[in-house]
Each structure stands twice: as structure tokens, then as C-alpha cells.
N, C-alpha and C positions, 0 to 999 in steps of 0.2 A: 504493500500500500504506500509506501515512502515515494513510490514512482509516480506518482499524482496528488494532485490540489483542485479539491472541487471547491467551487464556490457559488453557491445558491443564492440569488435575489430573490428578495420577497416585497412586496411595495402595493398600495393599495390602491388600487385600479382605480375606483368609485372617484379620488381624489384628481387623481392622474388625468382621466377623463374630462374634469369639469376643469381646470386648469386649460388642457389643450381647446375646450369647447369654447372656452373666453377669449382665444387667440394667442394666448402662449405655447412658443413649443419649448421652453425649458422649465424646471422648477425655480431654478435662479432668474430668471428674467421674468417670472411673476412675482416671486420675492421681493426683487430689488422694486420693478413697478406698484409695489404696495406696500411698503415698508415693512417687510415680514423678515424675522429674522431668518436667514437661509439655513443655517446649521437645524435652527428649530424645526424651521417644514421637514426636512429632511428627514430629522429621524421620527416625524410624525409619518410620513409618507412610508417610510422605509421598517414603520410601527417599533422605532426600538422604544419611544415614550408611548404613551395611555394619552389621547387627546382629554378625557377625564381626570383631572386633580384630584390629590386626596381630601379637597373639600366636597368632592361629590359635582364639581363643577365644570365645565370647559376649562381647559387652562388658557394663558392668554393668546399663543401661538393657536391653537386652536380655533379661538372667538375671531382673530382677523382672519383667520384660512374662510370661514365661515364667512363672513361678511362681505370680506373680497369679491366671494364666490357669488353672493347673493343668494344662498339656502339655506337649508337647517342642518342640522348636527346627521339627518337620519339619513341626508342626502350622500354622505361623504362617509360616512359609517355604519356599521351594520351593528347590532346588540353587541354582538362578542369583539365586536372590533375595538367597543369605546371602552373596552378594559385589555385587548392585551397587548404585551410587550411580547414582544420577539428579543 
């Protein structure tokens, strides 16, 4: 097994989709166009964070991905998406 390196992307479409539907075609160049922190999207997109805080709430990256976008939380996530970390 030393003779290979796989590496699996994972990243979540729903988000990806509505990004590209607004006329972006990168994560970074929506970021930057709406003052989103990019490291943030990223690992919301790529689920290593919980767009839910442990207040029970959107976190802030979250709330402008959302507003950017012009939808709701259910748009861009599914139940089990808004709690897990990859």
C-alpha cells in the first residue's frame, strides 16, 4: 500500500450549485465578491466545520453564505449536513 496516495474530495454540491447559478465559477471569486471569508467557505463547502454553532445557530460564515445566496439554510443543506464535520 506505500505505493499509492489516494485522496478523496468531498464538498457539498447543494452549495456549489447555487454559487455557480449566481454566476460565479470559483469559491474564491464569490468570497472575495461578498466579503466572505474564503478559508471559512471552504471548509464549510468542503464540511470540515458544522454550518450550525454550538449555540444551536448558523455560524457567521454560514449566515452570509446564506444571504449572498439569497435562500434559506435548507437550500444549501440537508438535516444531517447542518451537523456534520468531515
Amino acid at each position: 500500500m506505500s505505493d499509492y496516495s489516494l485522496k478523496l474530495t468531498i464538498r457539498n454540491a447543494r452549495i456549489l450549485r447555487e454559487i455557480e447559478k449566481a454566476g460565479y465559477s470559483t469559491q474564491a471569486e464569490f468570497a472575495r465578491a461578498n466579503d466572505i471569508n474564503i478559508q471559512g467557505l471552504n471548509n464549510i463547502v468542503a464540511m470540515r466545520e458544522c454550518p450550525i454553532g454550538r449555540d444551536g445557530r448558523l455560524t457567521k460564515t454560514a449566515q452570509k453564505l446564506c444571504d449572498a445566496l439569497c435562500v434559506l439554510p435548507e437550500d444549501l443543506w440537508t438535516e444531517n449536513q447542518l451537523f456534520a464535520r468531515l
